[in-house]
Structure formats: C-alpha cells, structure tokens
mmCIF entry with sequence, helices, sheets and N, C-alpha, C, O atoms, coordinates in Angstrom:
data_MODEL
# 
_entry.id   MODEL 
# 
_entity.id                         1 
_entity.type                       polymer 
_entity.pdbx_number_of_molecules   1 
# 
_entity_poly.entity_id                      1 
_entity_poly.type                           'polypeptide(L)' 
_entity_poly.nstd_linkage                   no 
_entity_poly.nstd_monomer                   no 
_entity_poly.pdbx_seq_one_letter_code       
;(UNK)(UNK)(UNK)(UNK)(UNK)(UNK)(UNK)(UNK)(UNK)(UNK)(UNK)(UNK)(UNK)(UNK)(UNK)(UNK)
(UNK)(UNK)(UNK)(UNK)(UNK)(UNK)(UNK)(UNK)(UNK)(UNK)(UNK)(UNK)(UNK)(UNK)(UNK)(UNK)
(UNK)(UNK)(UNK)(UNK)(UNK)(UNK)(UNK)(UNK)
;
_entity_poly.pdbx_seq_one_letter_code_can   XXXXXXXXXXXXXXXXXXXXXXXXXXXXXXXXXXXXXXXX 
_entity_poly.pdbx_strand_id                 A 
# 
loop_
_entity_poly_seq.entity_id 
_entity_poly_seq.num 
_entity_poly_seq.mon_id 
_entity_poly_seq.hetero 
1 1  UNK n 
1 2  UNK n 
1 3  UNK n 
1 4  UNK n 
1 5  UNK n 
1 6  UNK n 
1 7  UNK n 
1 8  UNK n 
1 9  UNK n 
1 10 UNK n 
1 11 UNK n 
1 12 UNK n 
1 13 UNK n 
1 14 UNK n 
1 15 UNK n 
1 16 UNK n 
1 17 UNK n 
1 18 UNK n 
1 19 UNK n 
1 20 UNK n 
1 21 UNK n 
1 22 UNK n 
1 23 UNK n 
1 24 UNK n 
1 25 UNK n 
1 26 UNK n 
1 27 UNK n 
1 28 UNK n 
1 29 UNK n 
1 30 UNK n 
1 31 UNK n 
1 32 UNK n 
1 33 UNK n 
1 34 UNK n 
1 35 UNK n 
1 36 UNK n 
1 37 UNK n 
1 38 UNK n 
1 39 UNK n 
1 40 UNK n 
# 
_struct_asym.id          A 
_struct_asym.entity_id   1 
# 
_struct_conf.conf_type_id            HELX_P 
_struct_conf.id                      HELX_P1 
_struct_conf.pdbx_PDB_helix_id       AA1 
_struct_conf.beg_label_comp_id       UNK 
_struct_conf.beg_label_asym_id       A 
_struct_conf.beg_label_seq_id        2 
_struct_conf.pdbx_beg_PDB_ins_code   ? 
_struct_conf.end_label_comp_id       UNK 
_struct_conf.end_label_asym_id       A 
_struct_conf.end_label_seq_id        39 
_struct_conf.pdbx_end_PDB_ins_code   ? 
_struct_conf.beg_auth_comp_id        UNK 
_struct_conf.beg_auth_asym_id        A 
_struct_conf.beg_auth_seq_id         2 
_struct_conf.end_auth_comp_id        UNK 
_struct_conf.end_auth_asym_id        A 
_struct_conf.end_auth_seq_id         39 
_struct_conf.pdbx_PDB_helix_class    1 
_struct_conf.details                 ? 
_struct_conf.pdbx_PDB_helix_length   38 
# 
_struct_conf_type.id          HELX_P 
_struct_conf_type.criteria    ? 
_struct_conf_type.reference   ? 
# 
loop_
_atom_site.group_PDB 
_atom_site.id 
_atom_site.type_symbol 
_atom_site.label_atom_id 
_atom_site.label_alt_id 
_atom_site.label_comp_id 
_atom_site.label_asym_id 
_atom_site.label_entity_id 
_atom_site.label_seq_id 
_atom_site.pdbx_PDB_ins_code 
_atom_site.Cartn_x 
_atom_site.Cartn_y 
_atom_site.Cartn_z 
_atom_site.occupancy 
_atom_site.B_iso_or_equiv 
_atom_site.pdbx_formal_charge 
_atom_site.auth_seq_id 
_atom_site.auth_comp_id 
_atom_site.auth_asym_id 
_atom_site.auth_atom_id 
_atom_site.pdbx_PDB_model_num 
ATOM 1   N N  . UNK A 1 1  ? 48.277 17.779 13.279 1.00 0.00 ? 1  UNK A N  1 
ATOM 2   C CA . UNK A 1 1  ? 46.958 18.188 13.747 1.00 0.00 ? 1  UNK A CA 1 
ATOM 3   C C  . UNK A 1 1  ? 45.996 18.389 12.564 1.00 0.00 ? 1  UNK A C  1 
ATOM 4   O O  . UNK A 1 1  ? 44.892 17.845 12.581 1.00 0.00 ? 1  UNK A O  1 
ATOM 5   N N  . UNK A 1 2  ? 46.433 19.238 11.431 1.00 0.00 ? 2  UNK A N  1 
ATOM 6   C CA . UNK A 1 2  ? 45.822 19.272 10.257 1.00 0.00 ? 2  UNK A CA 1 
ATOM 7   C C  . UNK A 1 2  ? 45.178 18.033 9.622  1.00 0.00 ? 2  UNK A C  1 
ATOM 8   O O  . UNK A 1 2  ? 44.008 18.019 9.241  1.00 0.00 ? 2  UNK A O  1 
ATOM 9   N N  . UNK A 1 3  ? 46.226 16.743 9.513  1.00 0.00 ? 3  UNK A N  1 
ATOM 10  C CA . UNK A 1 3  ? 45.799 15.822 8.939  1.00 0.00 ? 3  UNK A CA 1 
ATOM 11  C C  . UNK A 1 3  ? 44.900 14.938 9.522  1.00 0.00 ? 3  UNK A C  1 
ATOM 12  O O  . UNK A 1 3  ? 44.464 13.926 8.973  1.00 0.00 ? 3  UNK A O  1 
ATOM 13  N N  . UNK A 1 4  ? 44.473 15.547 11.263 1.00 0.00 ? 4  UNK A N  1 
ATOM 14  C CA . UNK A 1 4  ? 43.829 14.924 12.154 1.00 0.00 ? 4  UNK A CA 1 
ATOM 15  C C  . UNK A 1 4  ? 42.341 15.084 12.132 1.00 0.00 ? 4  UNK A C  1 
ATOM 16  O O  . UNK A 1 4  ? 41.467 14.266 12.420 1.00 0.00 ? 4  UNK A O  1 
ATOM 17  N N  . UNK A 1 5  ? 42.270 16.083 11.805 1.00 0.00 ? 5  UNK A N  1 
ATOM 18  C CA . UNK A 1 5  ? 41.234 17.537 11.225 1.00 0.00 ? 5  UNK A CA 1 
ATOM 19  C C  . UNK A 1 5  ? 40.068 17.206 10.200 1.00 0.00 ? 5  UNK A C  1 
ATOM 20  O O  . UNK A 1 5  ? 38.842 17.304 10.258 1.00 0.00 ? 5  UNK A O  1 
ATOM 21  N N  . UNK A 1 6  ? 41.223 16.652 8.966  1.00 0.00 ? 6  UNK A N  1 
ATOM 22  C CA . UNK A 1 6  ? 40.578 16.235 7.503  1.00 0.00 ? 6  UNK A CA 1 
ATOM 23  C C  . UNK A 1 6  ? 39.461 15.135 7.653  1.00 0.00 ? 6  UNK A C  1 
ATOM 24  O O  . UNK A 1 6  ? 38.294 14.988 7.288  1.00 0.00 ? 6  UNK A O  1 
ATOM 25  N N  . UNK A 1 7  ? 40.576 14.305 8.507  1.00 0.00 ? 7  UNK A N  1 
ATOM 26  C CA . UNK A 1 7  ? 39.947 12.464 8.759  1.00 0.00 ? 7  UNK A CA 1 
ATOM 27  C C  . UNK A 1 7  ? 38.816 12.817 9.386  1.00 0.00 ? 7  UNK A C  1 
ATOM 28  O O  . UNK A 1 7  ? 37.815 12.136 9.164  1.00 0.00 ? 7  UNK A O  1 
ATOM 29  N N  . UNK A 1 8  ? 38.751 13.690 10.088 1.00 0.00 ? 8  UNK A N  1 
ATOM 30  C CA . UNK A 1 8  ? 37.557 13.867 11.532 1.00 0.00 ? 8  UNK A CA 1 
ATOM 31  C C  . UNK A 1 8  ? 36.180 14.263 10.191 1.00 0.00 ? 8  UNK A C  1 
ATOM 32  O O  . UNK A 1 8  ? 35.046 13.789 10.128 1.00 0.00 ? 8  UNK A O  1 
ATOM 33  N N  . UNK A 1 9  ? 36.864 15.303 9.250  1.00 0.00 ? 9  UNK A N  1 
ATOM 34  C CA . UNK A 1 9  ? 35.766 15.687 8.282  1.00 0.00 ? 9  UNK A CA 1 
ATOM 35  C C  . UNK A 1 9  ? 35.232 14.796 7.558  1.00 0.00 ? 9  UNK A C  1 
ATOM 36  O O  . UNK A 1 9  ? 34.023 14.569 7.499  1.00 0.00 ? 9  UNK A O  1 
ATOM 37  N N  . UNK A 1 10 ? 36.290 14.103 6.823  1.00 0.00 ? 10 UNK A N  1 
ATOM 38  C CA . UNK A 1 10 ? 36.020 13.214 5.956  1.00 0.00 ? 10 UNK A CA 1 
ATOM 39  C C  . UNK A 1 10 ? 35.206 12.203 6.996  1.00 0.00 ? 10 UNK A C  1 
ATOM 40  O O  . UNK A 1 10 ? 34.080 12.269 6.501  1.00 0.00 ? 10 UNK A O  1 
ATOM 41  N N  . UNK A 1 11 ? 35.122 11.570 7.802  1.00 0.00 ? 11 UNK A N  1 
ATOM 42  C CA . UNK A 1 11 ? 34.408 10.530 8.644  1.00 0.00 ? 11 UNK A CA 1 
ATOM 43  C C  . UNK A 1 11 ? 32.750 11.290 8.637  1.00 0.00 ? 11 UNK A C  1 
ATOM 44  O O  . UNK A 1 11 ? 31.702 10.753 8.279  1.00 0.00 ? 11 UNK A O  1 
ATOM 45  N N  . UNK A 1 12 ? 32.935 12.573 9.113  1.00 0.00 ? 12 UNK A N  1 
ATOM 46  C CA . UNK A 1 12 ? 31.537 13.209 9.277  1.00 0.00 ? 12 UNK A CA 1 
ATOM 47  C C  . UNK A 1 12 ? 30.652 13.282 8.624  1.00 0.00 ? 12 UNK A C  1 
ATOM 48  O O  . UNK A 1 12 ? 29.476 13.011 8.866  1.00 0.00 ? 12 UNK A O  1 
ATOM 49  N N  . UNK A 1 13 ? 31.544 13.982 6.939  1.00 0.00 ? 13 UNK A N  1 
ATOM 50  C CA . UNK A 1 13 ? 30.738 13.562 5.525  1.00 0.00 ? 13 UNK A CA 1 
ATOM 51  C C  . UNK A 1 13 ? 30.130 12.020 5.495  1.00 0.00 ? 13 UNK A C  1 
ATOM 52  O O  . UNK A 1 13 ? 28.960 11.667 5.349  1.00 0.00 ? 13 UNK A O  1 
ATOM 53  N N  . UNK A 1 14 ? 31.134 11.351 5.652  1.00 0.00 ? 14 UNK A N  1 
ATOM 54  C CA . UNK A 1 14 ? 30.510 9.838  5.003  1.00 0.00 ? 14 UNK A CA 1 
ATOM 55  C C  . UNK A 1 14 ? 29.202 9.486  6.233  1.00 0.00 ? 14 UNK A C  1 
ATOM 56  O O  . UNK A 1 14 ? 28.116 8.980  5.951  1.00 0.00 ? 14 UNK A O  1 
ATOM 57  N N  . UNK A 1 15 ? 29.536 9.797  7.259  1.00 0.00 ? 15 UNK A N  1 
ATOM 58  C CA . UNK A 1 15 ? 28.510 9.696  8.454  1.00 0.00 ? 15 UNK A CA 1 
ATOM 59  C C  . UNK A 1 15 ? 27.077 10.641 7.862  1.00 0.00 ? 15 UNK A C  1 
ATOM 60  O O  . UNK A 1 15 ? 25.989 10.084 7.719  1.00 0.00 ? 15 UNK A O  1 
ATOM 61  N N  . UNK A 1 16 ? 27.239 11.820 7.621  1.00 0.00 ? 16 UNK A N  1 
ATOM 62  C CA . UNK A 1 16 ? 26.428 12.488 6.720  1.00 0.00 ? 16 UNK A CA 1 
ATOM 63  C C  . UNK A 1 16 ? 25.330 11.289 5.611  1.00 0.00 ? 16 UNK A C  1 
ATOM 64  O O  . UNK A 1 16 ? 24.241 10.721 5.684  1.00 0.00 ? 16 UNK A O  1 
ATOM 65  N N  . UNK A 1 17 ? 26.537 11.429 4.605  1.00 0.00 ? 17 UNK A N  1 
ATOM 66  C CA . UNK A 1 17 ? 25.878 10.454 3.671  1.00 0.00 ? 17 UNK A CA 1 
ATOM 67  C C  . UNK A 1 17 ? 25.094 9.141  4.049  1.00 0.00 ? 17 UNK A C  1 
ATOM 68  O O  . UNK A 1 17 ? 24.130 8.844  3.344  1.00 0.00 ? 17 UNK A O  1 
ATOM 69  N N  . UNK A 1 18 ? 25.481 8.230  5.246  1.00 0.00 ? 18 UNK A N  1 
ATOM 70  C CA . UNK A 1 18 ? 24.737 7.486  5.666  1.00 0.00 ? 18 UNK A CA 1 
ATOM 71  C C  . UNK A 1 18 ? 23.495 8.079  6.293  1.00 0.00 ? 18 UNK A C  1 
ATOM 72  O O  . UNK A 1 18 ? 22.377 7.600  6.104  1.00 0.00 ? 18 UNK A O  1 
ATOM 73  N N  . UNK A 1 19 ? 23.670 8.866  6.851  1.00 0.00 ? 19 UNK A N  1 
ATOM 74  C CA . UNK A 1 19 ? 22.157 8.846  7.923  1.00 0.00 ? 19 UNK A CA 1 
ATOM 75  C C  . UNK A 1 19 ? 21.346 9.723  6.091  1.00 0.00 ? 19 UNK A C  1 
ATOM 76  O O  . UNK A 1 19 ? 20.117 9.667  6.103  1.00 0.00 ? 19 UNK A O  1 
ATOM 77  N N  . UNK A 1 20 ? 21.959 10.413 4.749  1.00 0.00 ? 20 UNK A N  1 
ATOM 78  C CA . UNK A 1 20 ? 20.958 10.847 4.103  1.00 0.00 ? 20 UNK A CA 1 
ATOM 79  C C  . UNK A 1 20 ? 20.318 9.783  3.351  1.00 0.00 ? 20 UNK A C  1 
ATOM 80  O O  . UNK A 1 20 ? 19.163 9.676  2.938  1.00 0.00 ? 20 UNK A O  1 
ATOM 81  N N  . UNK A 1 21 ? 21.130 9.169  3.282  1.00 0.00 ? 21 UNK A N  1 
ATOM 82  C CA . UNK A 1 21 ? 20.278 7.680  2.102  1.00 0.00 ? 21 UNK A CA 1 
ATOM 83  C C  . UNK A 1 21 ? 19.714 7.129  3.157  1.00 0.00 ? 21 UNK A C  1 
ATOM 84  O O  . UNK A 1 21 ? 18.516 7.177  2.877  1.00 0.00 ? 21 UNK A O  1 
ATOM 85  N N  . UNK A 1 22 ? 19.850 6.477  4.529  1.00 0.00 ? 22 UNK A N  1 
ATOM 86  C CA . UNK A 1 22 ? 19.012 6.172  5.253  1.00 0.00 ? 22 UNK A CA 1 
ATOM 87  C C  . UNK A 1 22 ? 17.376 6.570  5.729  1.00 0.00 ? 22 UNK A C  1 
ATOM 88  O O  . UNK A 1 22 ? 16.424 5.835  5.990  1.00 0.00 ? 22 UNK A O  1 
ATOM 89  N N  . UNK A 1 23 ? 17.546 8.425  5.710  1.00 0.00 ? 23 UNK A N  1 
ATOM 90  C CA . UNK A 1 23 ? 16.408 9.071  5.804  1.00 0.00 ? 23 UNK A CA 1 
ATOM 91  C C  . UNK A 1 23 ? 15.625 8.573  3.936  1.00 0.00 ? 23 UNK A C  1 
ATOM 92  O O  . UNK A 1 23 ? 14.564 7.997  3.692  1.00 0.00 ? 23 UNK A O  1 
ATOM 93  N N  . UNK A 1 24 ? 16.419 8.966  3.218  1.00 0.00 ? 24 UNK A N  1 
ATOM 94  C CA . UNK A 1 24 ? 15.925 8.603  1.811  1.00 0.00 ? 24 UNK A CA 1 
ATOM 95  C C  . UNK A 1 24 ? 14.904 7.218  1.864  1.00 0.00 ? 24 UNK A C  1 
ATOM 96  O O  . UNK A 1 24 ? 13.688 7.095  1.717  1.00 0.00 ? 24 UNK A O  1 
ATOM 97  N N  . UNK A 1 25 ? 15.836 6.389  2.102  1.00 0.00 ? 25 UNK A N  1 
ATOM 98  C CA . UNK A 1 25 ? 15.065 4.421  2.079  1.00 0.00 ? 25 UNK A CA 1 
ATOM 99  C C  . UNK A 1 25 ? 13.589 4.891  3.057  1.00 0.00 ? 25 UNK A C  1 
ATOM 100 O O  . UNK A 1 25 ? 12.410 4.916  2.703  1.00 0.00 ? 25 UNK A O  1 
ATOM 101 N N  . UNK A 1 26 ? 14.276 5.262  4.511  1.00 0.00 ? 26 UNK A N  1 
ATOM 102 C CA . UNK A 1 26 ? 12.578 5.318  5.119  1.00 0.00 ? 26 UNK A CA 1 
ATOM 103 C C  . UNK A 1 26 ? 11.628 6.042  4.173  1.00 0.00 ? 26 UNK A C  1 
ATOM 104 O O  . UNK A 1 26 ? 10.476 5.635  4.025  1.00 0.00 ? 26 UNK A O  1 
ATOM 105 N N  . UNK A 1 27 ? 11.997 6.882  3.668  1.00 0.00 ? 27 UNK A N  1 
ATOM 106 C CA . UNK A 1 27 ? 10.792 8.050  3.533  1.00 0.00 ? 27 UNK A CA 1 
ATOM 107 C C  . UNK A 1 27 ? 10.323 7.000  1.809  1.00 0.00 ? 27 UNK A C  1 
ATOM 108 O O  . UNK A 1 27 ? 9.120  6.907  1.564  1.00 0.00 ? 27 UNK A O  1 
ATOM 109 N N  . UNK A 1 28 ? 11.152 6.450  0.991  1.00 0.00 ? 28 UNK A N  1 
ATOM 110 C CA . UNK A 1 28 ? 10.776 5.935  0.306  1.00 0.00 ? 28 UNK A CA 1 
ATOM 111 C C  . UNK A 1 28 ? 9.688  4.986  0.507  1.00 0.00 ? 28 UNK A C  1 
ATOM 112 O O  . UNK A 1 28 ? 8.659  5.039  -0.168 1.00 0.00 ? 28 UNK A O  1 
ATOM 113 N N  . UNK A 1 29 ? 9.913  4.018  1.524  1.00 0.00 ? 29 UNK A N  1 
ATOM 114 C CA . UNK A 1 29 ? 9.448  2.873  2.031  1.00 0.00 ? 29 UNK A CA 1 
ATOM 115 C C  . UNK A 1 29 ? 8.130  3.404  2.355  1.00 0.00 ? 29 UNK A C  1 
ATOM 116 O O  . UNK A 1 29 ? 7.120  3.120  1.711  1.00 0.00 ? 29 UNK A O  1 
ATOM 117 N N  . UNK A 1 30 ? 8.166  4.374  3.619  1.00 0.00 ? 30 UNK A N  1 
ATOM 118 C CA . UNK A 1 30 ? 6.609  4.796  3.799  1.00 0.00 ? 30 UNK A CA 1 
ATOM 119 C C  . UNK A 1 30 ? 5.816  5.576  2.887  1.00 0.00 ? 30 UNK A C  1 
ATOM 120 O O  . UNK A 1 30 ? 4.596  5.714  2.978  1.00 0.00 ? 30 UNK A O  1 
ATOM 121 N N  . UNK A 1 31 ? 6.549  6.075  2.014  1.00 0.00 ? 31 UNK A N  1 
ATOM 122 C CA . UNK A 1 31 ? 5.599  6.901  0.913  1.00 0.00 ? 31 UNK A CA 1 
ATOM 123 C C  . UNK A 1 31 ? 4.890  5.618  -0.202 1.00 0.00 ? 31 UNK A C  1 
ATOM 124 O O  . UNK A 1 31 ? 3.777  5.575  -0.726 1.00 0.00 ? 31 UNK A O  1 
ATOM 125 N N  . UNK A 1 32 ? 6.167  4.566  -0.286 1.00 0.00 ? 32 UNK A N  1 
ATOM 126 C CA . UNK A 1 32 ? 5.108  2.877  -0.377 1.00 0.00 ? 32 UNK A CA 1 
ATOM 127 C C  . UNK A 1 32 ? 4.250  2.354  0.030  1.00 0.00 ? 32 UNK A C  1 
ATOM 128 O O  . UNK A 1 32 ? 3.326  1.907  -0.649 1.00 0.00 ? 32 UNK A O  1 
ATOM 129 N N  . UNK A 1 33 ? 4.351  2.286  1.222  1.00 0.00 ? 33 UNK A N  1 
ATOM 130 C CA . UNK A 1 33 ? 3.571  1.440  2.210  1.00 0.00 ? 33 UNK A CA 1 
ATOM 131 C C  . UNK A 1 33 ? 2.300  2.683  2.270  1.00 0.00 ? 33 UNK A C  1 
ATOM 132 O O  . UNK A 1 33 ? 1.326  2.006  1.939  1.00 0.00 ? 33 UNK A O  1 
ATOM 133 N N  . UNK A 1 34 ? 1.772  4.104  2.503  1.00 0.00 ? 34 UNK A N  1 
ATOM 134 C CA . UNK A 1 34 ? 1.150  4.846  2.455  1.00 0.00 ? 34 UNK A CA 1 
ATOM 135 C C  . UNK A 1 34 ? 0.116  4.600  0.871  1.00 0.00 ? 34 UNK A C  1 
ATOM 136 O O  . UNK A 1 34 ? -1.079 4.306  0.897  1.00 0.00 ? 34 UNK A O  1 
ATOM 137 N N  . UNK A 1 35 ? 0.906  4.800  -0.358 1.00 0.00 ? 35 UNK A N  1 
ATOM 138 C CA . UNK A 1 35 ? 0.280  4.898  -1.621 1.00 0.00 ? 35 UNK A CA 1 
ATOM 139 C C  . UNK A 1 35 ? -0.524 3.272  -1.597 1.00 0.00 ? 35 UNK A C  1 
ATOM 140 O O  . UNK A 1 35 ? -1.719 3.264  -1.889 1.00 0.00 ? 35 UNK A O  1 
ATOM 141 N N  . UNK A 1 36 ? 0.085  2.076  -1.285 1.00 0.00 ? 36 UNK A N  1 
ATOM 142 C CA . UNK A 1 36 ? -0.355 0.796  -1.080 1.00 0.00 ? 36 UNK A CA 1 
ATOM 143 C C  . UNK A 1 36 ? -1.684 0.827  -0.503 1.00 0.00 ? 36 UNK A C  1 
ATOM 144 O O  . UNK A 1 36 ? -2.691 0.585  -1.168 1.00 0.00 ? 36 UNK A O  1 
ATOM 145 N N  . UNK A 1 37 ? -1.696 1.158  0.871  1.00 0.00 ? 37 UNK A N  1 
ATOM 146 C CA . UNK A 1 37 ? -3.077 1.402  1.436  1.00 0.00 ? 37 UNK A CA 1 
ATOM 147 C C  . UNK A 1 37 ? -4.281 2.424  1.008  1.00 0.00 ? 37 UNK A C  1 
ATOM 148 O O  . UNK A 1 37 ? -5.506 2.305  1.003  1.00 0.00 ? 37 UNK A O  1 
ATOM 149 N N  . UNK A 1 38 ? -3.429 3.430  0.666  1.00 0.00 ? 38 UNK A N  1 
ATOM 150 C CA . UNK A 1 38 ? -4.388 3.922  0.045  1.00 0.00 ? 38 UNK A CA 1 
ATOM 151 C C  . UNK A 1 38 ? -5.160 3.631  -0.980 1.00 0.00 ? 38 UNK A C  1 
ATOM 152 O O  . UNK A 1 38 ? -6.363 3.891  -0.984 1.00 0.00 ? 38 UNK A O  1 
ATOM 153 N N  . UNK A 1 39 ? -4.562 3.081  -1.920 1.00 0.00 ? 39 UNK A N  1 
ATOM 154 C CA . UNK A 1 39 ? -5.354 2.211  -3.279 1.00 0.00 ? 39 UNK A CA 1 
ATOM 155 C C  . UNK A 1 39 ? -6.050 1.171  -2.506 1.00 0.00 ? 39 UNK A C  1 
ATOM 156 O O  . UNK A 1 39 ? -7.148 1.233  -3.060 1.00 0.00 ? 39 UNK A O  1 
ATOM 157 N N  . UNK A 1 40 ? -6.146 0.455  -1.803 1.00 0.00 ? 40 UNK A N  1 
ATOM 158 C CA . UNK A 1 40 ? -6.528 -0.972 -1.100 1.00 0.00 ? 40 UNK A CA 1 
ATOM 159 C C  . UNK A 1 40 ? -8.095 -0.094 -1.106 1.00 0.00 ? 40 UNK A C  1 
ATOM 160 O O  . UNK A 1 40 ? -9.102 -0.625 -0.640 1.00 0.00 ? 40 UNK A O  1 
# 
C-alpha cells in the first residue's frame, strides 16, 4: 500500500511540474505578445 502511495505522489509532483512550466510558457508568451503591441 505504501509503495502505492509514493507512485500516486510522485505522479502528482510531475503532474504539478507540468501544469507549472505550462502556466510559465503562457504567461511568458502573453507578457510577449502584450510588450509587442504595445511598442507597435
């Protein structure tokens, strides 16, 4: 059960880590696309 436990964590973290670099890329992208237009 323990070792059932870990995997469930360890999956959550890495699930974690995806959706944070994901939020990261958007917010990068539109803080691009924002500074772009604004200079225009």
């Amino acid at each position: 059960m323990e070792e059932m436990g870990s995997l469930v964590l360890a999956e959550v973290m890495l699930w974690l880590i995806y959706i944070a670099m994901g939020v990261a890329l958007v917010v990068t992208v539109v803080s691009a696309i924002r500074s772009f237009w604004l200079n225009k």
